[in-house]
Backbone as a printed PyTorch tensor [residue, N CA C, xyz], in Angstrom:
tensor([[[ -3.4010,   1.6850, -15.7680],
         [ -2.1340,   1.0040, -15.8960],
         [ -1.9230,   0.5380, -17.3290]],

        [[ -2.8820,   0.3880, -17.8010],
         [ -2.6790,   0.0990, -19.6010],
         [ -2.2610,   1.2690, -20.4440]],

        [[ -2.7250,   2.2260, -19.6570],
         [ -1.9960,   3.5760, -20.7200],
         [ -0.7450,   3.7950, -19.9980]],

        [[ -0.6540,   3.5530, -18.8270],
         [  0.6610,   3.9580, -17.9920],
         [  1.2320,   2.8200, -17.5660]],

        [[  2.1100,   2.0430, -17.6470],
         [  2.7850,   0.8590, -16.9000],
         [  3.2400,   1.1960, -15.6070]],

        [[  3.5880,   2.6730, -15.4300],
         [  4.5750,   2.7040, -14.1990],
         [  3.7490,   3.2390, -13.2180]],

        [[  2.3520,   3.2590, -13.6200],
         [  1.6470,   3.4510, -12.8120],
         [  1.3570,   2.9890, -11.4420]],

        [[  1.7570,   3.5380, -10.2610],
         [  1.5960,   2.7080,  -9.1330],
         [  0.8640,   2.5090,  -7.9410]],

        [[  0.3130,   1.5170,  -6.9330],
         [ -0.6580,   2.5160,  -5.8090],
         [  0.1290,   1.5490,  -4.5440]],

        [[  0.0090,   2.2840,  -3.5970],
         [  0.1870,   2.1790,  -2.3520],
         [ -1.1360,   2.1110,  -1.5530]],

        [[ -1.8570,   0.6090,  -1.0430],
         [ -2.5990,   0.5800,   0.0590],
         [ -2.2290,   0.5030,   1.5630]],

        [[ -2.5440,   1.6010,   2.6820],
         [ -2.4980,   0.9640,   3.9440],
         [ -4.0720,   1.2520,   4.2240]],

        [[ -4.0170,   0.1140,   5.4310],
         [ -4.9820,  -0.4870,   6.4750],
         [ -4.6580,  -0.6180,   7.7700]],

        [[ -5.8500,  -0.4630,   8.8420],
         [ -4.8600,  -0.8890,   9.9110],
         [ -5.8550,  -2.5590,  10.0810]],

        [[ -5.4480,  -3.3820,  10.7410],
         [ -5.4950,  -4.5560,  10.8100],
         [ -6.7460,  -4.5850,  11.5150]],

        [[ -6.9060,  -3.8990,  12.3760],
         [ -8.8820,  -3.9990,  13.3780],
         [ -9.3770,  -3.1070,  12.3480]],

        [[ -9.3430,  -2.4300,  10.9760],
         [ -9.8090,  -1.6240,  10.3350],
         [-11.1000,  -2.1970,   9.8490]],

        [[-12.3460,  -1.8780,  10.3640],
         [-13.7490,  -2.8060,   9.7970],
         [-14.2110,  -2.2620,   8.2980]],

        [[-13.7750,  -0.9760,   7.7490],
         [-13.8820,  -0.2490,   6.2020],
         [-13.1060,  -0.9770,   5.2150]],

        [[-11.5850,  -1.0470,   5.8560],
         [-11.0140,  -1.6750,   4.7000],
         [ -9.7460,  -2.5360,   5.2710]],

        [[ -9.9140,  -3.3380,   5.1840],
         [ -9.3690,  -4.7300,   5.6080],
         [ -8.4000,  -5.1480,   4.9800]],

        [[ -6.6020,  -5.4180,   6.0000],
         [ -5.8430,  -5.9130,   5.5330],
         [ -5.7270,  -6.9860,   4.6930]],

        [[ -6.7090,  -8.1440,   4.9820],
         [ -6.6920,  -9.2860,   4.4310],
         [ -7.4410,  -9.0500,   2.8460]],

        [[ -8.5380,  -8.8560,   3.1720],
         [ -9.2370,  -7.8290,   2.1830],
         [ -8.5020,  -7.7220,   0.9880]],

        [[ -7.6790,  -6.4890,   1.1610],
         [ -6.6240,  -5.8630,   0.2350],
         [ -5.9890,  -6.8190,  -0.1770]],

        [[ -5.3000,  -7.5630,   0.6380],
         [ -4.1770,  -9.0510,  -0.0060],
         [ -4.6870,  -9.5910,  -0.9440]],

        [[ -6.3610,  -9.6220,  -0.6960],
         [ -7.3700, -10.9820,  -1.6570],
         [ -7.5960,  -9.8500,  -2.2110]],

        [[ -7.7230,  -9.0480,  -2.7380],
         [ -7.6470,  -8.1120,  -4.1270],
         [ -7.0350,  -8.3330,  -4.6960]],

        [[ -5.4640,  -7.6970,  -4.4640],
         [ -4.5500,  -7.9170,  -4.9470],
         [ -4.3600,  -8.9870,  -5.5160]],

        [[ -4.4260, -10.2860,  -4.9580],
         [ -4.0410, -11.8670,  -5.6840],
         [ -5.1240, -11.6560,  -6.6780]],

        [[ -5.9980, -11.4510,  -6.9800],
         [ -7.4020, -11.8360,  -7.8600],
         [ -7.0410, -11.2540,  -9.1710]],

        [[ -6.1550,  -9.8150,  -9.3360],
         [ -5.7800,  -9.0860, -10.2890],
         [ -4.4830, -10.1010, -11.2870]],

        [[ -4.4160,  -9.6650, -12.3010],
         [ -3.4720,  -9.8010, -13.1180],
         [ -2.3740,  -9.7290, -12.8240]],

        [[ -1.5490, -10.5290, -12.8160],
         [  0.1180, -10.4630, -12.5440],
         [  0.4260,  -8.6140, -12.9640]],

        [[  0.3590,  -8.2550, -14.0990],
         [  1.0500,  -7.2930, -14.7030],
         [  0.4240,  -5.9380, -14.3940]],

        [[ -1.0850,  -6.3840, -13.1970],
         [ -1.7920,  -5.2640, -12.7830],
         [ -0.7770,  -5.9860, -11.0990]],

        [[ -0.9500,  -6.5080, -10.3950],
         [ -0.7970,  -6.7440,  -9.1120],
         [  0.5590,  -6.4330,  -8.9230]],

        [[  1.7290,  -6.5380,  -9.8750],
         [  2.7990,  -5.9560,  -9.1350],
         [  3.4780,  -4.5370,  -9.0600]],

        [[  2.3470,  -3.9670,  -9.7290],
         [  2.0800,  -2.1180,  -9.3330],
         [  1.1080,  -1.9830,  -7.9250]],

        [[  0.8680,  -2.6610,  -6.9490],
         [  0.2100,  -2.5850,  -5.9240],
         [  1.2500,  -2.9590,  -5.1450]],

        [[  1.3460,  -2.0840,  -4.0060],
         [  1.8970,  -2.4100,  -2.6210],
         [  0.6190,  -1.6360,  -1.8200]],

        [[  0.8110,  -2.7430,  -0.7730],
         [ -0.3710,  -3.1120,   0.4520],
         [  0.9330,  -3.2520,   1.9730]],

        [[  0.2960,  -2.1230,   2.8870],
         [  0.6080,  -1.8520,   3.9350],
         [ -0.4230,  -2.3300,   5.1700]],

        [[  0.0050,  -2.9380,   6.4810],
         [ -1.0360,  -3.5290,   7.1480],
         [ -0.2700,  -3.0460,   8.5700]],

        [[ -0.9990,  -2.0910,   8.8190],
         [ -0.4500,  -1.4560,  10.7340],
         [ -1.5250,  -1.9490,  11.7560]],

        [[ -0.9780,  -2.0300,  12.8580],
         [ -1.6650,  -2.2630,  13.6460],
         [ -2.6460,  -1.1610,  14.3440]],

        [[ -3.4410,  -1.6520,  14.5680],
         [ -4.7290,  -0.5660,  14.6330],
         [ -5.5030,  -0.5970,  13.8010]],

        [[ -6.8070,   0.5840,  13.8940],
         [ -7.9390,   0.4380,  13.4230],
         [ -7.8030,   1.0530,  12.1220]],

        [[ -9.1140,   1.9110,  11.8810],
         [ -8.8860,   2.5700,  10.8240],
         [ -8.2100,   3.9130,  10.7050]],

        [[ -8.2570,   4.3170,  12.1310],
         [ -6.4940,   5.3760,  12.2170],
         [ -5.9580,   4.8470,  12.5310]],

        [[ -5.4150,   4.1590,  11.9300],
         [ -4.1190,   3.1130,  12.5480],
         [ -2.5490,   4.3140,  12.5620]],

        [[ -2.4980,   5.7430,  12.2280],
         [ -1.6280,   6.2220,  12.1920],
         [ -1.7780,   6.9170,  13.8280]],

        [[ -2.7010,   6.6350,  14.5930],
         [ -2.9960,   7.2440,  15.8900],
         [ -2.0440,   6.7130,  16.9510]],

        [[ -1.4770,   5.8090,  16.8080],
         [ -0.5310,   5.5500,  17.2980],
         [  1.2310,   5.4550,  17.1270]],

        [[  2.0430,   5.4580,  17.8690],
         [  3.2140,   6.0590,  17.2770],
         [  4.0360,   5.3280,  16.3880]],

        [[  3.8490,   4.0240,  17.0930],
         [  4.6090,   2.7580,  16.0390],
         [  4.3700,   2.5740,  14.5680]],

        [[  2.5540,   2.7470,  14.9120],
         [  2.5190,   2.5050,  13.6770],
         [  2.3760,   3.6170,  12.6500]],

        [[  2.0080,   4.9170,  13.4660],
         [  2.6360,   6.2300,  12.3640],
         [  4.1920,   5.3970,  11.9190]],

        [[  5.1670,   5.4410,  12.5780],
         [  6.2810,   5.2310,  12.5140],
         [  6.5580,   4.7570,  11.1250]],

        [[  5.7280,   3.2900,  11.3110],
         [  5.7520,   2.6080,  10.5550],
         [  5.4810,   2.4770,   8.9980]],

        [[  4.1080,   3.5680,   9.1570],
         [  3.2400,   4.0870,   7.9790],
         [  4.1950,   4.6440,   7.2400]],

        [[  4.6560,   6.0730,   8.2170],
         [  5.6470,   6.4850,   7.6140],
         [  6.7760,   6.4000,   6.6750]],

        [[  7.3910,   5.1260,   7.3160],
         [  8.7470,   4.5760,   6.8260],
         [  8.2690,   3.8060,   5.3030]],

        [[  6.6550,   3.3160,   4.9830],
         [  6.7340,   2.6060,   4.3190],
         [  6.2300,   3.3650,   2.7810]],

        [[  5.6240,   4.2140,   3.2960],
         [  5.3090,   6.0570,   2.2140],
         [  6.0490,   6.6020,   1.7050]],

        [[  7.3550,   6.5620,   2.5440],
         [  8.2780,   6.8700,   2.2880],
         [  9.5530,   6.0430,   1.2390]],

        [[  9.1550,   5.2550,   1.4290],
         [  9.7370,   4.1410,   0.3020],
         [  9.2460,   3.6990,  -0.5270]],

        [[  8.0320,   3.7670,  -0.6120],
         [  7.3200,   3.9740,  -2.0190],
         [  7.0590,   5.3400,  -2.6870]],

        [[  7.5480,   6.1870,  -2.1520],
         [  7.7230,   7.1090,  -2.8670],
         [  9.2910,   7.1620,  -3.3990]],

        [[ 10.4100,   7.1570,  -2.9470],
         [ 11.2700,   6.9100,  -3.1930],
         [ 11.4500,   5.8060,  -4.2570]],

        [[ 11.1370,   4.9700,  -4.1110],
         [ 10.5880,   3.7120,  -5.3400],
         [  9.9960,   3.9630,  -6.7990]],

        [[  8.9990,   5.0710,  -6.6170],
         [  7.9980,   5.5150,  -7.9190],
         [  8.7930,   6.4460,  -8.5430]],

        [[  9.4280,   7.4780,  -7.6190],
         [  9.8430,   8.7220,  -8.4030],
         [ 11.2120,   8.1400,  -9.1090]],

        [[ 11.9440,   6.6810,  -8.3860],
         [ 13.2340,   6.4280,  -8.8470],
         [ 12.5720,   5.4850, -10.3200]],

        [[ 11.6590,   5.0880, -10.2970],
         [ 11.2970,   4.2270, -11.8260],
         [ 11.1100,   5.4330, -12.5910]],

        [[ 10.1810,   6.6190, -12.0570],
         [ 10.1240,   7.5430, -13.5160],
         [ 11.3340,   8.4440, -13.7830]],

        [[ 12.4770,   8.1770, -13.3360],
         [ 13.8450,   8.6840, -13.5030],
         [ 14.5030,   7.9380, -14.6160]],

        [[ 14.1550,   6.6990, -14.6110],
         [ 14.7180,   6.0250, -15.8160],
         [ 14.3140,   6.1910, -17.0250]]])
């Protein structure tokens, strides 16, 4: 992110996920640098660590991949 600003990441988790943990991720995120932490978006579905095994929260996954992609490709347009 220091050579790239617009550099961005997208975390999901599912919430019973015992590898990598919604809360987890949140307390990452806060610990980082303002100017590193608001290139992170953090996703939290319900379910485990396939939390996409179910439909809602595919659904959900989905919808939110999908807007961060829409999001990244619209900043490197400018």
């Amino acid at each position: 992110m220091d050579l790239d600003p617009k550099l961005t990441v997208f975390v999901a988790a599912g919430l019973y996920d015992s590898l990598n943990s919604c809360a987890d991720n949140d307390y990452l995120v806060s610990l980082l640098e303002p100017h590193y932490a608001r290139n992170f978006s953090v996703g939290c579905y319900s379910g485990g660590h396939m939390m996409y095994d179910t439909k809602p929260a595919r659904f959900e996954l989905h919808r939110d991949v999908a807007a961060y992609v829409r999001k990244t490709v619209a900043a490197f347009r400018q």
